[in-house]
FIVEX-470609 format. One record per residue (C-alpha): residue number from 1; residue in one letter; chain; z negated, x negated, y negated. Coordinates in nm, 4 decimals, decimal comma. Example, Ala and Ser with C-alpha at 12.3 -4.5 7.8 and 13.67 -1.06 7.14 Angstrom:
- 1;a;A;-0,7800;-1,2300;0,4500 .
- 2;s;A;-0,7140;-1,3670;0,1060 .
//
This chain:
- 1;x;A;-1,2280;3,3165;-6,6271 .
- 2;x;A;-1,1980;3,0223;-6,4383 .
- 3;x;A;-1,1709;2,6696;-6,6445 .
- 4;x;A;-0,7871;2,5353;-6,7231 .
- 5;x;A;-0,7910;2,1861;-6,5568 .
- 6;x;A;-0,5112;1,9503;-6,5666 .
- 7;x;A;-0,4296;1,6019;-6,4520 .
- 8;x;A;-0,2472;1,3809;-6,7293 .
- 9;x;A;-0,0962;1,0192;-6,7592 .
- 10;x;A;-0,1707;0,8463;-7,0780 .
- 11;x;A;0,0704;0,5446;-7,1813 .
- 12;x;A;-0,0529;0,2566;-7,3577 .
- 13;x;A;0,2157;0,0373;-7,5076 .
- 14;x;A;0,0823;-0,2521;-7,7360 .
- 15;x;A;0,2112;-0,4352;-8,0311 .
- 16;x;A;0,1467;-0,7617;-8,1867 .
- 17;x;A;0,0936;-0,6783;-8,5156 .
- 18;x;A;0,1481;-0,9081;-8,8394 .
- 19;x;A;-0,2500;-0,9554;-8,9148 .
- 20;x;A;-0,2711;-1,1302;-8,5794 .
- 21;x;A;-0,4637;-0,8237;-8,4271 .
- 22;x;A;-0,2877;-0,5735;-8,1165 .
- 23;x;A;-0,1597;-0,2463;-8,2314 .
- 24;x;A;-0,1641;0,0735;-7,9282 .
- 25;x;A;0,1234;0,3168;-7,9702 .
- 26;x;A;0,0567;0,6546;-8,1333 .
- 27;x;A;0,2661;0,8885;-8,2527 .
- 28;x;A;0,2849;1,2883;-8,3808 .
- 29;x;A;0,2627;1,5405;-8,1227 .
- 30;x;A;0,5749;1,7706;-8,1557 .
- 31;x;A;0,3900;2,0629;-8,0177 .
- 32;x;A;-0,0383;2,0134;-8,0961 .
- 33;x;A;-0,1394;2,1114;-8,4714 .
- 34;x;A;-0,4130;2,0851;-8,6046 .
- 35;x;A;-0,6103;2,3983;-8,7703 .
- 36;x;A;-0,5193;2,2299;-9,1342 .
- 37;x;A;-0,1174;2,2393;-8,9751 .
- 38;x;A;-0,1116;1,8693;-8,9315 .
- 39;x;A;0,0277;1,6939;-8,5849 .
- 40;x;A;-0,2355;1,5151;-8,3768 .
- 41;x;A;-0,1787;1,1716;-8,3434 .
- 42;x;A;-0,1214;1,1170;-7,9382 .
- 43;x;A;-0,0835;0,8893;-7,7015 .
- 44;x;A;0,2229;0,9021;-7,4654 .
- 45;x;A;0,1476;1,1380;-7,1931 .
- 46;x;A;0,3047;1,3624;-6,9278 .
- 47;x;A;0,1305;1,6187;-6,7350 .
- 48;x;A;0,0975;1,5554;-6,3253 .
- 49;x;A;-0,1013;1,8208;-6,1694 .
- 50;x;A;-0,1505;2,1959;-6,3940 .
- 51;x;A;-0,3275;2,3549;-6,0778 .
- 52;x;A;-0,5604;2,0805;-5,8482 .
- 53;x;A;-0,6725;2,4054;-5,6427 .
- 54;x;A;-0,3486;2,5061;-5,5384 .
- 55;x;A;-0,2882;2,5711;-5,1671 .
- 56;x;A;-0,0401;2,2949;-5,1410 .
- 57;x;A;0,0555;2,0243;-5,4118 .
- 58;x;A;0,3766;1,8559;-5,3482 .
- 59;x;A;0,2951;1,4923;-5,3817 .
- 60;x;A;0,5084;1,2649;-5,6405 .
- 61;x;A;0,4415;0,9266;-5,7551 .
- 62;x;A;0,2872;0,8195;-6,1050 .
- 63;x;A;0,6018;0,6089;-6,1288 .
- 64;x;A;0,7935;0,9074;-6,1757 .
- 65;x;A;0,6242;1,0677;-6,4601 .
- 66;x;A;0,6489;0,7428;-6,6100 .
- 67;x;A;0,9988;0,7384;-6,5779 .
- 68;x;A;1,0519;1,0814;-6,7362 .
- 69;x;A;0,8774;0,9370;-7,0046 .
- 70;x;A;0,9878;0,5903;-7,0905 .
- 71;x;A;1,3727;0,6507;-6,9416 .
- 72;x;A;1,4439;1,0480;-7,0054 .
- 73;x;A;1,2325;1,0970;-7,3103 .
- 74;x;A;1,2399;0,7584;-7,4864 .
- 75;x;A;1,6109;0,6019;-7,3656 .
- 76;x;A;1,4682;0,2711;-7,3101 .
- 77;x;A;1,6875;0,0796;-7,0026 .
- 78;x;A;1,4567;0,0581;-6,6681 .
- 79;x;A;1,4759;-0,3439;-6,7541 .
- 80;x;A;1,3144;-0,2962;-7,0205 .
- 81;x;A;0,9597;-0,2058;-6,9370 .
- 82;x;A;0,7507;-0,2754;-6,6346 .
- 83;x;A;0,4119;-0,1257;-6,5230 .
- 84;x;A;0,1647;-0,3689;-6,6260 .
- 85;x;A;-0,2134;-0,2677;-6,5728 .
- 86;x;A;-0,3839;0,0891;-6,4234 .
- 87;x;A;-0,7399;0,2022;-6,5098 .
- 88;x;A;-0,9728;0,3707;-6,3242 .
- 89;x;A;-0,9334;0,7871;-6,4238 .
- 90;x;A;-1,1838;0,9465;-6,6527 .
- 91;x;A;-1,2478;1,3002;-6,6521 .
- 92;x;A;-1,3434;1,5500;-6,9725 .
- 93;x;A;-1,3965;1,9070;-7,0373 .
- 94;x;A;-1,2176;1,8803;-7,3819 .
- 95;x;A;-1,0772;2,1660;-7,5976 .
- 96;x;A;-0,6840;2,1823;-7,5353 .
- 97;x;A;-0,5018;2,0412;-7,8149 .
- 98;x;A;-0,1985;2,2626;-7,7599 .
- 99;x;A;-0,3432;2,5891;-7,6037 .
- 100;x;A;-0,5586;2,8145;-7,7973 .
- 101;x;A;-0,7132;3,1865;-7,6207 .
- 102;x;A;-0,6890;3,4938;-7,7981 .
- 103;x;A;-0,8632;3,4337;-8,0653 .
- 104;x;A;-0,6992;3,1320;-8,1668 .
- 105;x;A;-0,9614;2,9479;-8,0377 .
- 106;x;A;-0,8762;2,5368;-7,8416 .
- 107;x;A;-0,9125;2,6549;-7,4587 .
- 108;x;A;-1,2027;2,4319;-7,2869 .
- 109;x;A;-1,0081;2,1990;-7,0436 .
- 110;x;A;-1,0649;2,0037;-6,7468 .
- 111;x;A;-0,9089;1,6835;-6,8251 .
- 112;x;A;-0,8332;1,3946;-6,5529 .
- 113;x;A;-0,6617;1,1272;-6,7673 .
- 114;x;A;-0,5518;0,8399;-6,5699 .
- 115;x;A;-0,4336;0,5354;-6,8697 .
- 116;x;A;-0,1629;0,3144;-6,8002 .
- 117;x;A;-0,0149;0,0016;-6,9377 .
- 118;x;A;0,3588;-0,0506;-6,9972 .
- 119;x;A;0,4935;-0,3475;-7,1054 .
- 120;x;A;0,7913;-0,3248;-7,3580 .
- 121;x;A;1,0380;-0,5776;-7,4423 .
- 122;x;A;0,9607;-0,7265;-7,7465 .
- 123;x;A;1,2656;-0,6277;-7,8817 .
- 124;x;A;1,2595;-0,2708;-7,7990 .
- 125;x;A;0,8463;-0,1908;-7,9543 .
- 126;x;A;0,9256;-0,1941;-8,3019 .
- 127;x;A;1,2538;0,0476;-8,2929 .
- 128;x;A;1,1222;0,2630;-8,0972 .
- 129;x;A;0,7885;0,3181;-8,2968 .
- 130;x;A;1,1106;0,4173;-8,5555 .
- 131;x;A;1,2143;0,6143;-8,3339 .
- 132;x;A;0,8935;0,8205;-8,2530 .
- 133;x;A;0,7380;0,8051;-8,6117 .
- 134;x;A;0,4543;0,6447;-8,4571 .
- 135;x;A;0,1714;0,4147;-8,5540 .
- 136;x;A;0,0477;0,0325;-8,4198 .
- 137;x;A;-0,2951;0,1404;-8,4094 .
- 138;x;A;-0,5871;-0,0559;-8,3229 .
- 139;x;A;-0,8563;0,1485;-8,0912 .
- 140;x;A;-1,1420;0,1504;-8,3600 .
- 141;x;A;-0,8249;0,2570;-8,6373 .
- 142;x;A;-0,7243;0,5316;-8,3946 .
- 143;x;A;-1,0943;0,6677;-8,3213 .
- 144;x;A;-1,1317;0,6968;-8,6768 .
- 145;x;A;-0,8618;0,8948;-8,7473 .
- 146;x;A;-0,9891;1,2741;-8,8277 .
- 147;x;A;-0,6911;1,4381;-8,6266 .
- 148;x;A;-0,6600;1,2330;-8,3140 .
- 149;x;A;-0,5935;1,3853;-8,0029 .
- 150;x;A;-0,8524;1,4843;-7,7900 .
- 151;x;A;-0,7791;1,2917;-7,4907 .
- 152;x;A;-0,6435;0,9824;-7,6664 .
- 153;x;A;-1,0095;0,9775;-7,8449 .
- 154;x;A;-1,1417;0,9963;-7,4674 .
- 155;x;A;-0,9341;0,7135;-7,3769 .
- 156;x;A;-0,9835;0,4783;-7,6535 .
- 157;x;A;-1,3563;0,5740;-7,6078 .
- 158;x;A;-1,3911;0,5204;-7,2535 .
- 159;x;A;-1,1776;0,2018;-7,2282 .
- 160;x;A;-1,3983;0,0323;-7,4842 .
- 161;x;A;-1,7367;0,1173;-7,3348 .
- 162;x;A;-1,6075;-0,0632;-7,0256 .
- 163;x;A;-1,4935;-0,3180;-7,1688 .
- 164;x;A;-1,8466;-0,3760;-7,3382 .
- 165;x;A;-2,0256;-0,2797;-7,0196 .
- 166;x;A;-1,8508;-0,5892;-6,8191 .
- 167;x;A;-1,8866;-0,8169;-7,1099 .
- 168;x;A;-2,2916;-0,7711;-7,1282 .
- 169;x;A;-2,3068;-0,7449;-6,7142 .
- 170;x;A;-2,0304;-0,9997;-6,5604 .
- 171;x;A;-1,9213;-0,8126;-6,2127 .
- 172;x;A;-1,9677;-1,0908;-5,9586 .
- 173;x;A;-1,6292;-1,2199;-5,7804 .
- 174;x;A;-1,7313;-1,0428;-5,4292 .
- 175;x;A;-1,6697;-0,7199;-5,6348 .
- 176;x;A;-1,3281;-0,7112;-5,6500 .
- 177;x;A;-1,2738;-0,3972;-5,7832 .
- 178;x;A;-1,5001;-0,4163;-6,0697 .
- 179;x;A;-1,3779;-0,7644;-6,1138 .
- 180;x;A;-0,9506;-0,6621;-6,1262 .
- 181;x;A;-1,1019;-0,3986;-6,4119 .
- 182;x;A;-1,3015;-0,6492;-6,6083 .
- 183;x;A;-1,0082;-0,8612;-6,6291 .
- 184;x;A;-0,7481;-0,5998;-6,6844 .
- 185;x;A;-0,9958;-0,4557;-7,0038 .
- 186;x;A;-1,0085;-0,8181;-7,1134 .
- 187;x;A;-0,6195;-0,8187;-7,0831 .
- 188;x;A;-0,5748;-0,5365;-7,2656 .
- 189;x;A;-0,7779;-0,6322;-7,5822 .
- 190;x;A;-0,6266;-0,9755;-7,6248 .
- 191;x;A;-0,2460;-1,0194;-7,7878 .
- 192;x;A;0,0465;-0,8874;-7,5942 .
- 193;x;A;0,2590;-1,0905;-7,3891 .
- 194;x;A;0,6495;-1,1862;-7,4661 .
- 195;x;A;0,6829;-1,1840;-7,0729 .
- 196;x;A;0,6071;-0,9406;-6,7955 .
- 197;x;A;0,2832;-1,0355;-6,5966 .
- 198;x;A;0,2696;-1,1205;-6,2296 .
- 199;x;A;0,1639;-0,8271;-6,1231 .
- 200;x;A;0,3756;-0,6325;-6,3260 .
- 201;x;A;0,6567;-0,8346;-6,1948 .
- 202;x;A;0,5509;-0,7783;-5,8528 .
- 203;x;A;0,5325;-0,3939;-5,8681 .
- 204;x;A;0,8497;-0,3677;-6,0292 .
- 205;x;A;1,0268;-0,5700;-5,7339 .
- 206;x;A;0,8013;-0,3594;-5,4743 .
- 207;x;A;0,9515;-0,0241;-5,6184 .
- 208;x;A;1,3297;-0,1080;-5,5147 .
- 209;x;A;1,1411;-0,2047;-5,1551 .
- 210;x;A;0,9378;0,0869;-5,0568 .
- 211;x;A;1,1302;0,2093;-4,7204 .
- 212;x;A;0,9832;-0,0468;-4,4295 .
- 213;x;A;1,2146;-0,3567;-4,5098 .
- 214;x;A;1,1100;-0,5754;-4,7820 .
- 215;x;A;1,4144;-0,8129;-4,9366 .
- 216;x;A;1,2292;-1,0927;-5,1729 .
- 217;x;A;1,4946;-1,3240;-5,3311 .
- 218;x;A;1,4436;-1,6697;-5,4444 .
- 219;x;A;1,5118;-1,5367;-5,7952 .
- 220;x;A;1,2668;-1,2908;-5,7806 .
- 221;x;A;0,9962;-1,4941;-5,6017 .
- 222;x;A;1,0542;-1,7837;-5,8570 .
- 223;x;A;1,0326;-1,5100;-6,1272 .
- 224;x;A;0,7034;-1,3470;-5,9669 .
- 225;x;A;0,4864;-1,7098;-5,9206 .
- 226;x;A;0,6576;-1,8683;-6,2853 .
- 227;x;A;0,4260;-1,5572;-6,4496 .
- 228;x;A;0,1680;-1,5946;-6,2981 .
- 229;x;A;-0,1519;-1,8406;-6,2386 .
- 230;x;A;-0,2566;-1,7902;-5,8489 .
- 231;x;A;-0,0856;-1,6632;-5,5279 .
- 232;x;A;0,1565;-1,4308;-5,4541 .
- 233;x;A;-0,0458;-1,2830;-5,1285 .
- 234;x;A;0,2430;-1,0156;-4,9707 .
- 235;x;A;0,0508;-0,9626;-4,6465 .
- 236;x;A;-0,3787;-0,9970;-4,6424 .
- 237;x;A;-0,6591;-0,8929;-4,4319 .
- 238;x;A;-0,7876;-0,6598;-4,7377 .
- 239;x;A;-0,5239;-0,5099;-4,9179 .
- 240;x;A;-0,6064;-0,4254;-5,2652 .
- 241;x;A;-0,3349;-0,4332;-5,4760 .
- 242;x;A;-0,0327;-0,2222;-5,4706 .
- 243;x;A;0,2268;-0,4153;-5,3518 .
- 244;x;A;0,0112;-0,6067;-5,0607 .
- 245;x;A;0,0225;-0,4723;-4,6783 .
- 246;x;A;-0,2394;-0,5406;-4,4685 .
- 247;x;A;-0,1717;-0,8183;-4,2012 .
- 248;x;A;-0,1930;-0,7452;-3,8733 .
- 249;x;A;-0,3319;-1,0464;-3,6696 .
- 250;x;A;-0,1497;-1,2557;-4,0060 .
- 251;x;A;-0,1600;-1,3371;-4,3574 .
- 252;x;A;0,1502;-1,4212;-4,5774 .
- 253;x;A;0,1047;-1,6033;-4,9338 .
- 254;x;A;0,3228;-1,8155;-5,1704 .
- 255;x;A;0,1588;-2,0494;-5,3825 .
- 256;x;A;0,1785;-2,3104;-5,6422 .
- 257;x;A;0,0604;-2,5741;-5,7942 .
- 258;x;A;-0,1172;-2,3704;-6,0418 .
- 259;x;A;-0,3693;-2,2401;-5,7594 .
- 260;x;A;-0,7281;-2,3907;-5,7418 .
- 261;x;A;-0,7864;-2,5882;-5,3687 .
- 262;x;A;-1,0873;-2,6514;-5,2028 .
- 263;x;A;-1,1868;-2,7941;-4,9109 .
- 264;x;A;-1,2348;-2,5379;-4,6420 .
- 265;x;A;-1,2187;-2,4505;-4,2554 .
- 266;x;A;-1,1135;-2,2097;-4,0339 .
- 267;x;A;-1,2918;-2,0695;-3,7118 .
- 268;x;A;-1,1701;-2,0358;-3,3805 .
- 269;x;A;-0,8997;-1,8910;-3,2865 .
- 270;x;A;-0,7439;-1,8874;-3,6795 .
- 271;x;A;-0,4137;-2,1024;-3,7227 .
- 272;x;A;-0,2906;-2,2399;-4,0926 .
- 273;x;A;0,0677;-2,3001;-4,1427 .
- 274;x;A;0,2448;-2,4338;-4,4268 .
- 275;x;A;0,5577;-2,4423;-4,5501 .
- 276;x;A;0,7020;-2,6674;-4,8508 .
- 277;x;A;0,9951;-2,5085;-5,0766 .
- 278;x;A;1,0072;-2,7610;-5,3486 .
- 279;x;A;0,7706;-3,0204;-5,4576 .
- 280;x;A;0,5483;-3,2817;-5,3091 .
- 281;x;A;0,2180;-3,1767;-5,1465 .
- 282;x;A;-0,0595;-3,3829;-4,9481 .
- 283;x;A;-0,3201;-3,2724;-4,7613 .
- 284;x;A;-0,6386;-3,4791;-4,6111 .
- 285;x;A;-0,7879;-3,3376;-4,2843 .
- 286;x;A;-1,0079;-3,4278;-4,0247 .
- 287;x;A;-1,1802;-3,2382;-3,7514 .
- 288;x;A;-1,4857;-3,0551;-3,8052 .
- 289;x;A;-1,6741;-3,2106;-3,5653 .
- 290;x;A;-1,6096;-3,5721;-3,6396 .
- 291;x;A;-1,8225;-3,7383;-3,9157 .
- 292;x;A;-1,6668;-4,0917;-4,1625 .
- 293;x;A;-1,4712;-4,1305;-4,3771 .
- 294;x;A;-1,2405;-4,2959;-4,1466 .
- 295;x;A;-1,1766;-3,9573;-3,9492 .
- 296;x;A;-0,9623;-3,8610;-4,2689 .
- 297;x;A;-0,5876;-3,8441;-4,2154 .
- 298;x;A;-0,3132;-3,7983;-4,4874 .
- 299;x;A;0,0073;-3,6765;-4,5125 .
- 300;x;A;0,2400;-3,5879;-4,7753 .
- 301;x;A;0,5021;-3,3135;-4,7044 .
- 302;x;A;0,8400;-3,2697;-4,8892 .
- 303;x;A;1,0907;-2,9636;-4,9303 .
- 304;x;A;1,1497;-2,8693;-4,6080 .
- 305;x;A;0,8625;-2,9498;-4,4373 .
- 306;x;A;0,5971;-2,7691;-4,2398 .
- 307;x;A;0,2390;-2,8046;-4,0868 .
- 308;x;A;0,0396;-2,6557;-3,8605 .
- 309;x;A;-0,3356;-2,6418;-3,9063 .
- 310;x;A;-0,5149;-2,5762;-3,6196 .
- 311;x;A;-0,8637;-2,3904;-3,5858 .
- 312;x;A;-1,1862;-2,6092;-3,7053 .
- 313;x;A;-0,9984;-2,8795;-3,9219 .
- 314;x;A;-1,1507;-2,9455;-4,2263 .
- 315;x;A;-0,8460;-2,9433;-4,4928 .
- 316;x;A;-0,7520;-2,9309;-4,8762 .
- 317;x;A;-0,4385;-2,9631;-5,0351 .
- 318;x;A;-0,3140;-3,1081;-5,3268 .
- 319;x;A;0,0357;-3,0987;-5,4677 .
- 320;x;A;0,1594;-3,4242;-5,6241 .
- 321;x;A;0,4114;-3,2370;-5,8565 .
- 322;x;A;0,5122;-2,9207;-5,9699 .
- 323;x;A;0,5744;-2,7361;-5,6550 .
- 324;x;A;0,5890;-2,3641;-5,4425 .
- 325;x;A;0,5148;-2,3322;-5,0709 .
- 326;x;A;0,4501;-2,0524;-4,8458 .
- 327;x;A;0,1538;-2,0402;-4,6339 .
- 328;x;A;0,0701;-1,8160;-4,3229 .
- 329;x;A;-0,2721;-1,7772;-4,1621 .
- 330;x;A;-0,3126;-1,5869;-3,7826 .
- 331;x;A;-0,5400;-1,5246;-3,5005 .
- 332;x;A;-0,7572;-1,2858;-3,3681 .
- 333;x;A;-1,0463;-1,4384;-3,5401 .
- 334;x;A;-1,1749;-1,3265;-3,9211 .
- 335;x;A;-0,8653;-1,3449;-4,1911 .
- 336;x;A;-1,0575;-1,2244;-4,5174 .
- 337;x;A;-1,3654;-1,3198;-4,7065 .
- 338;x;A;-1,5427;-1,6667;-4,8072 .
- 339;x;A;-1,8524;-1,7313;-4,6012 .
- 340;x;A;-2,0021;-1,8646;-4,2381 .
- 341;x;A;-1,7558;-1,9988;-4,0247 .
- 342;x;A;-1,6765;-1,7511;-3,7374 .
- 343;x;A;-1,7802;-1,4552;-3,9511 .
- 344;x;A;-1,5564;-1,4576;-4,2533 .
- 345;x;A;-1,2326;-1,6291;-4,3168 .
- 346;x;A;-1,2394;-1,9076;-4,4877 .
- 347;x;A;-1,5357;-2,1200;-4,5470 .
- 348;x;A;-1,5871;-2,4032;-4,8038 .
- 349;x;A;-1,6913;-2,7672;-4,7471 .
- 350;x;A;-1,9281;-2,7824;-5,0294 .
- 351;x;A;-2,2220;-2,7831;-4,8254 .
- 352;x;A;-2,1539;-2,9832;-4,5322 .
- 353;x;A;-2,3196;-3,3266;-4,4994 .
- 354;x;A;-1,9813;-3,4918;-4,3984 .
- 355;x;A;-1,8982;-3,7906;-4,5646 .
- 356;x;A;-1,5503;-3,7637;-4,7895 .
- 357;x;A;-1,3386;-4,0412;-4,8449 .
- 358;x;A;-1,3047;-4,0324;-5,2377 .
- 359;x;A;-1,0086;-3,9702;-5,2866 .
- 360;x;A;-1,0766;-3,6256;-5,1506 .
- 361;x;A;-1,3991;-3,5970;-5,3137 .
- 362;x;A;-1,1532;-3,6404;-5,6393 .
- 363;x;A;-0,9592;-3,3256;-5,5371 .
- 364;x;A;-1,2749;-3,0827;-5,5041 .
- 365;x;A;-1,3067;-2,8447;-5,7892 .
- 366;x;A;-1,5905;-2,9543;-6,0052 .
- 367;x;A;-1,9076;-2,7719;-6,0739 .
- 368;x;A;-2,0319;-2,7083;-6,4935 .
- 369;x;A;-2,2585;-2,9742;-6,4218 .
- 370;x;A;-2,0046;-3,2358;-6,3181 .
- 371;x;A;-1,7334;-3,1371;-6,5426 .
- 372;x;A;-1,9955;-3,2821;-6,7954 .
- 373;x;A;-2,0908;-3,5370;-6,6629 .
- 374;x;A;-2,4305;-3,3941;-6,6047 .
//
């Protein structure tokens, strides 16, 4: 008899709870007892795939089965939850907590459990715990409960050995994916937020444009980089988050004053171009091949304004108040990456023997050793 296998989404909706620490929904299953008659304590799921060998599975999005879950199930208004964070699957052969054989005995499963954040309006958590009988548990509370489900264990499990795997071994930044999970596990075992992250902001405004025309309004832009702490990148050479496309021959970013600068330059043929939608912001450039600190020009640029960077200027930017601007980069050259000018993208002025006027030198990020004075 071939193995059952089945493809699940597990929902993780977090609490701050009174003792200061983060509570994870739980709640009892209406339809998985226990042998002692008891409910096991679940996680919010919904079943995707019952049958990953069939001859033709009709494909539907993850959003979806949220949906049915959060909107159909739970009556919670779609403004009233975003996606926030998705984890890499993990796959079990479990016993079934809601299908026993002939016997009576939990059928062995295949399990591919794919865990997913939503963030809940603060006001909505608590009533609809009521609602659901549930539990704020915290993942060490919930694994030590005798009758929790078998795939919330595996969860719960699984999430925490990452977690401890990337705090004792760092992923370095090049490793992006391992990097966007570190963080996210780091994010997920720290205290909830009142507000929607970036991200989670961004995907919800990318699922109302999904058909080949993208409409970003000021209020939703302003919304989008207000939450968050770095750029708003809609088109990149490397797409790796959900709402990016990949540029072709361009880039497309918003950004703030609440983005690190550095000194960089661009190879040949690769073309900068800002764009200033409120603040002030300076920049100090110079060509790469001239040496001085008299080759240094500055500018400041208002609302309204916009400059053109040409190909082998050496550049950094600094704004001189709060501020948002819009930045495109083109050319047939190299669009992604940090590294050797010509082969990647960008590449920092850290190493170069040029002399910096100081104000610029002031504007460089600092390394540990400076910022101490060392």
């Amino acid at each position: 008899m071939p193995i059952r296998s089945l493809h699940v989404v597990h929902l993780l909706v977090r609490h701050n709870r009174t003792d200061g620490s983060t509570g994870f929904l739980l709640y009892p299953h209406e339809h998985w007892k226990a042998p002692d008659g008891e409910r096991y304590l679940a996680l919010p799921s919904k079943k995707t795939v019952d049958n990953p060998l069939a001859e033709f599975i009709q494909g539907t999005p993850l959003d979806t089965y949220i949906d049915r879950i959060v909107i159909d199930e739970w009556g919670l208004p779609p403004s009233a939850y975003t996606v926030d964070q998705e984890f890499e699957a993990a796959e079990w052969t479990l016993p079934s907590a809601g299908r026993k054989d002939e016997e009576f005995r939990p059928v062995p499963t295949s399990y591919t459990v794919y865990p997913v954040e939503i963030w809940v309006h603060p006001e909505h958590r608590e009533p609809l715990r009521q609602r659901l009988d549930g539990r704020w548990l915290t993942p060490d509370e919930a694994l030590a409960e005798p009758w929790l489900s078998p795939t919330a264990r595996g969860v719960f499990a699984e999430l925490k050995r990452r977690h401890s795997s990337f705090h004792a071994n760092p992923p370095a930044p090049e490793q992006k994916r391992c990097a966007r999970e570190a963080n996210a596990l780091a994010r997920l075992h720290g205290p909830v937020s009142d507000e929607p992250s970036m991200d989670a902001l961004a995907r919800e405004w990318l699922s109302h444009n999904l058909h080949g025309i993208r409409h970003l309004t000021r209020e939703k832009l302003n919304e989008i980089l207000d939450a968050g702490d770095r750029a708003f990148n809609l088109r990149v050479a490397d797409p790796y988050l959900r709402y990016q496309m990949q540029g072709q021959g361009f880039t497309w970013s918003f950004f703030t004053h609440k983005d690190k600068q550095d000194c960089h330059v661009h190879g040949s043929p690769v073309v900068e171009i800002y764009g200033i939608l409120e603040g002030e912001m300076e920049i100090w450039s110079k060509p790469y091949y001239e040496r001085g600190t008299s080759a240094w020009s500055h500018r400041v640029l208002k609302p309204g304004d916009w400059l053109e960077v040409d190909s082998l200027q050496c550049h950094i930017v600094h704004w001189r108040s709060p501020g948002k601007g819009v930045v495109f980069k083109a050319g047939p050259g190299p669009l992604a990456e940090v590294g050797k000018l010509g082969v990647k993208g960008k590449t920092p002025c850290t190493d170069c023997p040029c002399m910096k006027p100081e104000r610029v030198r002031a504007l460089e990020p600092k390394t540990a050793q400076e910022a101490v004075g060392g």
